[in-house]
C-alpha positions in Angstrom: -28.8 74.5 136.8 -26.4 74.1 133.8 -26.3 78.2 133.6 -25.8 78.4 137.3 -22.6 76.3 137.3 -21.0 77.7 134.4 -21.7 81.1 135.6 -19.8 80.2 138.7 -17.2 78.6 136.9 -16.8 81.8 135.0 -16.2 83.9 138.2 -14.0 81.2 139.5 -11.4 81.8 136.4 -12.0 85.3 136.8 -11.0 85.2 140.5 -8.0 83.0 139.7 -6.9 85.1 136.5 -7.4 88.6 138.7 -5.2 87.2 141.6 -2.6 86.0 139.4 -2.5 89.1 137.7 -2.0 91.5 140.5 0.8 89.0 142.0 2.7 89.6 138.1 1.8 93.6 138.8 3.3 93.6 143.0 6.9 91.6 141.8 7.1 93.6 138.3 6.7 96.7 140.6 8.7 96.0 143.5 11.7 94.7 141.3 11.4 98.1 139.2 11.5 100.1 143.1 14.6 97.8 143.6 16.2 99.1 140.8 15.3 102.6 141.6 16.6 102.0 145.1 20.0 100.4 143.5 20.4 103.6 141.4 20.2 105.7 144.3 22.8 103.5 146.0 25.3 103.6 142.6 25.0 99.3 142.8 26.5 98.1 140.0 24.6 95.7 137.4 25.4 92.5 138.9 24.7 94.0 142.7 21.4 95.5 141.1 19.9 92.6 139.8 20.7 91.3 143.3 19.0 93.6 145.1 15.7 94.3 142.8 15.5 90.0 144.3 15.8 90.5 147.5 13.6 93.3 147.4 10.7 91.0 145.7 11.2 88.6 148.8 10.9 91.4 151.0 7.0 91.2 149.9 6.6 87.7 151.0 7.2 88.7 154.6 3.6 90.4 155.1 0.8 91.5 154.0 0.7 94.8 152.2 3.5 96.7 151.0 4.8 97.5 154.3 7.7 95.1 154.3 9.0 96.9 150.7 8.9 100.1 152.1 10.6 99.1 155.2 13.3 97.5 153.3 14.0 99.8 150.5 13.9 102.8 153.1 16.4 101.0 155.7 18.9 100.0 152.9 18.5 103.4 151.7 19.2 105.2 154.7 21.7 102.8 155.8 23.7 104.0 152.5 23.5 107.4 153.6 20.8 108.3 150.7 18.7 111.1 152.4 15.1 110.1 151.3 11.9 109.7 153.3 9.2 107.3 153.7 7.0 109.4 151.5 9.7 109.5 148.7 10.0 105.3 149.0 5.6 105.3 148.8 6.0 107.7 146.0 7.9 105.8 144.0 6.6 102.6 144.9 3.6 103.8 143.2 5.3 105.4 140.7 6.4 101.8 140.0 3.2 100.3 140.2 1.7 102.5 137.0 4.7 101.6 135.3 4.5 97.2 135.9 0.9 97.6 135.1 1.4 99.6 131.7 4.7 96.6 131.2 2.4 93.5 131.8 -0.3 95.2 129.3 1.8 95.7 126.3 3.6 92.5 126.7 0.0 90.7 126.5 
């Protein structure tokens, strides 16, 4: 029984690690999109930092990466940046590779 428990302990931690690990990954990724996005919108350092925030909040709206995209894509348009959705999911994944390879070399 002793085996049994610890196994599932084991998978527990490994739950718990996997889920903490992919929330580090989504907010590393959407604050790099928001500082793509504040590029796009010549934002200057201060407004930048600002924005790559709010645009991490922008996750905790829904589920999925909907709310990003809708955000990033509305503030860009509404700056008069011509981009498209698939641009904004491009780079969102784009963004993604790059917070994943960040989070493994700082480990």
């Amino acid at each position: 029984m002793t085996d049994f428990n610890d196994r599932e302990r084991a998978e527990e931690a490994k739950f718990a690690m996997d889920a903490t690990t992919a929330f580090r990954v989504a907010a590393r990724r959407n604050r790099l999109l928001g500082h793509w996005a504040a590029e796009k919108m010549s934002l200057t350092a201060e407004e930048t930092e600002a924005y790559a925030k709010a645009v991490v909040q922008a996750d905790f709206e829904e589920a999925g990466d909907e709310d990003v995209i809708r955000k990033v894509l509305g503030d860009l348009t509404a700056a008069g940046i011509d981009v498209d959705e698939t641009a904004v999911r491009v780079a969102l994944e784009e963004k993604s590779v790059e917070a994943k390879r960040q989070l493994m070399s700082e480990s």
